[in-house]
PALUMNU-504833 format. One line per 10 residues: for each residue x negated, y, z of N, C-alpha, C, O. Coordinates in steps of 0.001 Angstrom, whole numbers, plus 524288, in hexadecimal, padded with zeros to 5 digits. Each point is the difference from the previous one (the first is absolute). Layout:
N
X Y Z X Y Z X Y Z X Y Z  ...
// end
This chain:
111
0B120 B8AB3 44D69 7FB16 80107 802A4 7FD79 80504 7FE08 7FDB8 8035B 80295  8033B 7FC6C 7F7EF 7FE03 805C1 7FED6 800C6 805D9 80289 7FD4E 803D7 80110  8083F 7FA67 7FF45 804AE 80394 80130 7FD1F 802F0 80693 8003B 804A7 80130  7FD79 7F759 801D7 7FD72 7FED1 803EA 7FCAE 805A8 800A2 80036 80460 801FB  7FC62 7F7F0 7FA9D 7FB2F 803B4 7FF20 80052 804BF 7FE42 7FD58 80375 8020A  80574 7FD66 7FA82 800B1 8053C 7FF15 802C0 80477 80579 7FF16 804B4 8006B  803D2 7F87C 802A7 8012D 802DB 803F6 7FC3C 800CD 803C5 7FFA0 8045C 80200  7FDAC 7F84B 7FF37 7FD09 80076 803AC 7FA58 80432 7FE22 7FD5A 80294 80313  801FB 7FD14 7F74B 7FC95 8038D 7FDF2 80247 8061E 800B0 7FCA0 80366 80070  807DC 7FDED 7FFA9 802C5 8057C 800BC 7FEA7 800E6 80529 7FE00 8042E 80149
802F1 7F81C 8020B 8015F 80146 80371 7FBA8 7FE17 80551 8009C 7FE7D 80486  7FA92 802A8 7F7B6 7FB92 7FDEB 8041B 7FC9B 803BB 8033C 7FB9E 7FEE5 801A3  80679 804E7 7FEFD 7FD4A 80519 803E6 80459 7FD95 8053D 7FF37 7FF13 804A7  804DB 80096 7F860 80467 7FDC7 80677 7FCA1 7FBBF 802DB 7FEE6 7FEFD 80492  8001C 7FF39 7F722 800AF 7F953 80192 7FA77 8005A 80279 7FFD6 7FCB8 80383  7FBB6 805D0 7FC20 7FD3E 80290 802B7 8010D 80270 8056B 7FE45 7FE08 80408  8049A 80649 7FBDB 80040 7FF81 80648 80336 7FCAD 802A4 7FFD3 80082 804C7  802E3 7FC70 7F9A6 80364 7FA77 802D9 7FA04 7FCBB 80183 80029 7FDC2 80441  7FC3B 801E7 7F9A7 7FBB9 7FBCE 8022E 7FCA6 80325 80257 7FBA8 7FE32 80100  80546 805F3 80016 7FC29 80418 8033F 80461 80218 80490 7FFB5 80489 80193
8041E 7F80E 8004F 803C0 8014F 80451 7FE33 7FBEF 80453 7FF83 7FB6D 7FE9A  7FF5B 8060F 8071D 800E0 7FD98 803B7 80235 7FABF 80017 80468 7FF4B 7FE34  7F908 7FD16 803A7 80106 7FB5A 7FF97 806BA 7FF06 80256 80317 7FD4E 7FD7D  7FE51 80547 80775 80545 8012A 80283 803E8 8016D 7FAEA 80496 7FE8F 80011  7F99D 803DF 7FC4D 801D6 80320 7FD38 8003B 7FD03 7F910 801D2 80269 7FC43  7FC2E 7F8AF 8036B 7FF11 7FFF0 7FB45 80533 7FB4F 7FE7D 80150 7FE0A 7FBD0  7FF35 801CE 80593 8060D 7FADF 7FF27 8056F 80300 7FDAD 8035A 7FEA4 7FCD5  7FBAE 806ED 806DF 80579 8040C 7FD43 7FDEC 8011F 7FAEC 8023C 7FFB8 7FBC1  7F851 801D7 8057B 7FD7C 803C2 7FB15 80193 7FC60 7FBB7 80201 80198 7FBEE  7FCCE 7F832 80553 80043 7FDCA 7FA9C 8062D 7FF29 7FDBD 80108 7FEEF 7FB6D
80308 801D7 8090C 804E2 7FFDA 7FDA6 80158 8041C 7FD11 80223 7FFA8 7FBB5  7FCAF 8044F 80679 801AE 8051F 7FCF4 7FDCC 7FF53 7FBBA 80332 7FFCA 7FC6B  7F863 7FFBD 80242 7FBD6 7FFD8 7FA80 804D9 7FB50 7FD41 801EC 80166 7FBD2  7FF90 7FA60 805FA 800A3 7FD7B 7FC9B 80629 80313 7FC87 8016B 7FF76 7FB70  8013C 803F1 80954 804DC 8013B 7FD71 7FE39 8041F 7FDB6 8025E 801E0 7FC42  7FAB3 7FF83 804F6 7FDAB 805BB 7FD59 7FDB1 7FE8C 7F7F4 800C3 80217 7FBBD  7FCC1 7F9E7 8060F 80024 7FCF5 7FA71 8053F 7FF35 7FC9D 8010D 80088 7FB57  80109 7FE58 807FB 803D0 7FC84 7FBE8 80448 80568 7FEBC 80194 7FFCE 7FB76  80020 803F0 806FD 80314 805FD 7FE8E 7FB3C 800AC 7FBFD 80113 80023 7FB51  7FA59 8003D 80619 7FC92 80355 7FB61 800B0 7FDAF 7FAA2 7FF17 8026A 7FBF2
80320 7F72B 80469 7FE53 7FE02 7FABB 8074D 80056 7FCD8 801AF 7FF81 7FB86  80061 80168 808EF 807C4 800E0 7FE6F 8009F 80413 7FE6E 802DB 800AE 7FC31  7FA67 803C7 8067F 8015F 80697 7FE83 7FE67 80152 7FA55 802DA 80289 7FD13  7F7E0 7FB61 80166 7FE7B 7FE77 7FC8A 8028B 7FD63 7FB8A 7FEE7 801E7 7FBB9  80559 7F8CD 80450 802D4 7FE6F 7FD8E 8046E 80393 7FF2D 80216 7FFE7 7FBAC  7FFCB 8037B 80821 803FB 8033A 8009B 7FF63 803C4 7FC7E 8036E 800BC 7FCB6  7F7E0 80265 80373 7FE5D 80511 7FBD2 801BE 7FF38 7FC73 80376 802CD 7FE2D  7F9EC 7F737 7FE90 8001E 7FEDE 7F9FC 804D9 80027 7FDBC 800E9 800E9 7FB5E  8033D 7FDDB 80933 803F7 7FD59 7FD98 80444 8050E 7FEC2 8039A 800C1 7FCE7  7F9BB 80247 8077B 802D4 80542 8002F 7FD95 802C1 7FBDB 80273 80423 80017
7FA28 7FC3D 7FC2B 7FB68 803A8 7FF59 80276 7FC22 7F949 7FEC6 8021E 7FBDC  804A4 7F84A 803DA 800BD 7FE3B 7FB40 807E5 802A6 7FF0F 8025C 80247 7FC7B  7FED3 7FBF9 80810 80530 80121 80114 80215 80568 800E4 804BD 80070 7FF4D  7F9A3 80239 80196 80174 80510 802CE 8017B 801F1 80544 7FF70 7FC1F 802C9  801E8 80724 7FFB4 80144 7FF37 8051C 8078A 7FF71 80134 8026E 7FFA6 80423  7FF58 8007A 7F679 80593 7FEA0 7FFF2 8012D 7FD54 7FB84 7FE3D 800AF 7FB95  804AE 7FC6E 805D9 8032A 7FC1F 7FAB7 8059D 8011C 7FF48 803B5 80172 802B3  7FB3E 7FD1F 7F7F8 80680 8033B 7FD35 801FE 7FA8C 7FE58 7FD90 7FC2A 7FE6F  80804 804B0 80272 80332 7FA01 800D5 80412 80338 7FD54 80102 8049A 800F9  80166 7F825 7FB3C 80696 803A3 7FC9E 80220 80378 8037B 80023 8049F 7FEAC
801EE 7F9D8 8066F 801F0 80270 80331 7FED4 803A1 803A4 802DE 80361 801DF  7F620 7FB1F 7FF7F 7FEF2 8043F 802E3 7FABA 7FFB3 8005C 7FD60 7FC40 7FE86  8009E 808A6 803EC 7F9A6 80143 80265 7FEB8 7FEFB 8055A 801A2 80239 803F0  7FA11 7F8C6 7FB73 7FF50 7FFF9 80643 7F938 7FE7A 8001D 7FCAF 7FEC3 7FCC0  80395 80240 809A4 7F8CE 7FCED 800D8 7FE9A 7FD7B 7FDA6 8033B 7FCAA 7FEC0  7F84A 802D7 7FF3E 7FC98 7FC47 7FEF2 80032 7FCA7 805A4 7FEA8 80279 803E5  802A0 7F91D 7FCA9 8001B 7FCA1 80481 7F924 7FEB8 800CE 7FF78 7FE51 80479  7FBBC 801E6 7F8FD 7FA05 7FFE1 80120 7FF33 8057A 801DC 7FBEB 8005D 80284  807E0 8060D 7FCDB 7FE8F 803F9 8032C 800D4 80086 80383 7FDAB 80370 8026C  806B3 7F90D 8005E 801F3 7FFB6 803CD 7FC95 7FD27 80375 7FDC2 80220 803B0
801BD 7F86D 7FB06 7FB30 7FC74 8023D 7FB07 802F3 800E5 7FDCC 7FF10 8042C  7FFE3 8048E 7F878 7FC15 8024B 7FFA9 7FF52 804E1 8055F 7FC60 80108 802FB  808CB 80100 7FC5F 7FF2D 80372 803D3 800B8 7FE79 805E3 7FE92 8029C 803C7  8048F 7F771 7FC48 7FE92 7FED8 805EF 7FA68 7FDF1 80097 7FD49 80157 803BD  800D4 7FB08 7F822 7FAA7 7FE81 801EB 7FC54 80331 80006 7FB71 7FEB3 800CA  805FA 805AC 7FE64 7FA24 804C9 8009D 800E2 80190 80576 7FC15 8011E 8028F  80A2B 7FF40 8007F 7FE88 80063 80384 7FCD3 7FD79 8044F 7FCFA 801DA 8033F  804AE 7F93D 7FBC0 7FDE9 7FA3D 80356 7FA09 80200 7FE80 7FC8C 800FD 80332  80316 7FF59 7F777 7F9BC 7FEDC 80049 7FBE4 803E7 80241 7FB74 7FEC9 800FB  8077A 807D5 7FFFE 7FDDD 801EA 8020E 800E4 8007D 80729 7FD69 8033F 8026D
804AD 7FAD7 7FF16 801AE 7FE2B 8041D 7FB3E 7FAFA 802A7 7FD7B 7FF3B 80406  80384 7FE02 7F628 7FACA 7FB50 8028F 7F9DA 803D8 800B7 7FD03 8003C 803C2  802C6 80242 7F757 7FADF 7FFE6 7FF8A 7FEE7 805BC 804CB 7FB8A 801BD 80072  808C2 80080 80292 7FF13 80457 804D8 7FE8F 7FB1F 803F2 7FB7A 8004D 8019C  80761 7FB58 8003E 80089 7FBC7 802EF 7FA90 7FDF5 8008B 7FDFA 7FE5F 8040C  7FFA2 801FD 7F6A2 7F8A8 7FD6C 7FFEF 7FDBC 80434 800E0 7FB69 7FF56 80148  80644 805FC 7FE86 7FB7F 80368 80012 80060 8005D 80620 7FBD6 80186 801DE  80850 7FD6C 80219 80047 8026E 803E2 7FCFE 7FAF0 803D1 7FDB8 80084 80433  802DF 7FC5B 7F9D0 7FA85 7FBC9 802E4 7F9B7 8004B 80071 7FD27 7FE33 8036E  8015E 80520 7F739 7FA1B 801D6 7FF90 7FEE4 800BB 80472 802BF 801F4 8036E
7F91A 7FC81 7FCD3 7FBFF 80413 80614 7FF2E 80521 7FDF7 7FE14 80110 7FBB9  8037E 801F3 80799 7FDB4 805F6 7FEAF 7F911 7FE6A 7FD24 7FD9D 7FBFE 8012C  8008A 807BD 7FB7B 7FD85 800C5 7FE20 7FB05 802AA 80319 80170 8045C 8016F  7F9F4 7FACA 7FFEC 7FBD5 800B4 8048E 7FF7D 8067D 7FDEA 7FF7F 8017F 7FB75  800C3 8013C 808A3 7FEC7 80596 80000 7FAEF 803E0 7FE74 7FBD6 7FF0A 80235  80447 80306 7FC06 7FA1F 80190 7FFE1 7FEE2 803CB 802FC 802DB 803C7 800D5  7F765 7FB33 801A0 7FE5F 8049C 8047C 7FF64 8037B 7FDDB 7FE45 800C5 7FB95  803F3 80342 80931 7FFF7 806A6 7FF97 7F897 8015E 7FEBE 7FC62 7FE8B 802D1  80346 8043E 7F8BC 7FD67 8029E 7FF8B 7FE4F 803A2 80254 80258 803F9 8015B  7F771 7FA61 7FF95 7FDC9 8050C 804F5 7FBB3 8032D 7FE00 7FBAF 7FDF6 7FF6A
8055E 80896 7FF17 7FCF5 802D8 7FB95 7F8EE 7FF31 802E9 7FD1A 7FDFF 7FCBB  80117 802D0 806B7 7FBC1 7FCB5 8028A 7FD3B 7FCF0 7FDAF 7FB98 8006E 7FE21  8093B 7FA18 80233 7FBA0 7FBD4 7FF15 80029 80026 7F9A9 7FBD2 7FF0B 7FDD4  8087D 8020A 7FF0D 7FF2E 801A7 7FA2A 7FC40 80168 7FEDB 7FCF7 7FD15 7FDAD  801BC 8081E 8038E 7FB6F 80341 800B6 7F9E3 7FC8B 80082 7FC37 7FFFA 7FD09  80471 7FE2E 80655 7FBA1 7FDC6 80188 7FEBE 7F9A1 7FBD7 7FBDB 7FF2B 7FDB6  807B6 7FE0E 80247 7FFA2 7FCF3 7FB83 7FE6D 801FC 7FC41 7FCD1 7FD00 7FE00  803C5 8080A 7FECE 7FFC7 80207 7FCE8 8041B 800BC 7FB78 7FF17 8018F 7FB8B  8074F 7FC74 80755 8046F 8016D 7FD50 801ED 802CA 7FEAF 803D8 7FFBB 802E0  7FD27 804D0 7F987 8001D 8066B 800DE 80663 7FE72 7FF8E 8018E 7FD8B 7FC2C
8023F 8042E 80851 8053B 7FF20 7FDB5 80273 804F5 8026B 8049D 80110 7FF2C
// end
């Protein structure tokens, strides 16, 4: 449960716009978030192990992958893959009106 919490604390600006998505929209949002969690909390396991191990292991006979760099480098793709997948559901972001030197002026906005 900890384990929980701590992910969801990383990862609570996401988890933020998943509950600020269109109701049509919030059932994917929450799948992705959830896989999006769980790569964030593996890639994570992946670093350490790489970051204790090295990114190659030496065996009498020979030099090969670290089998967690390998893992590591497919789940970064997935995970950036997921987390393009959530961004591309956002609602565009509300525009801001064109500035008119006039009414600036007259407000008293000097811009």
């Amino acid at each position: 449960m900890a384990t929980r919490r701590r992910i969801l604390g990383d990862l609570s600006g996401v988890k933020k716009l998943v509950e600020n998505l269109p109701e049509e929209q919030k059932s994917i949002g929450k799948s992705l978030f959830t896989e999006i969690a769980f790569l964030h909390e593996t890639l994570k396991a992946l670093k350490e192990r790489i970051d204790e191990e090295g990114p190659v292991i030496e065996t009498t006979s020979s030099v090969k992958e670290n089998p967690a760099l390998k893992a590591y480098n497919t789940s970064i793709m997935r995970y950036s893959q997921l987390l393009k997948q959530l961004t591309d559901i956002l609602p565009e972001p509300p525009k801001a009106a064109p500035s008119d030197p006039l009414l600036d002026f007259i407000k008293g906005d000097p811009k």
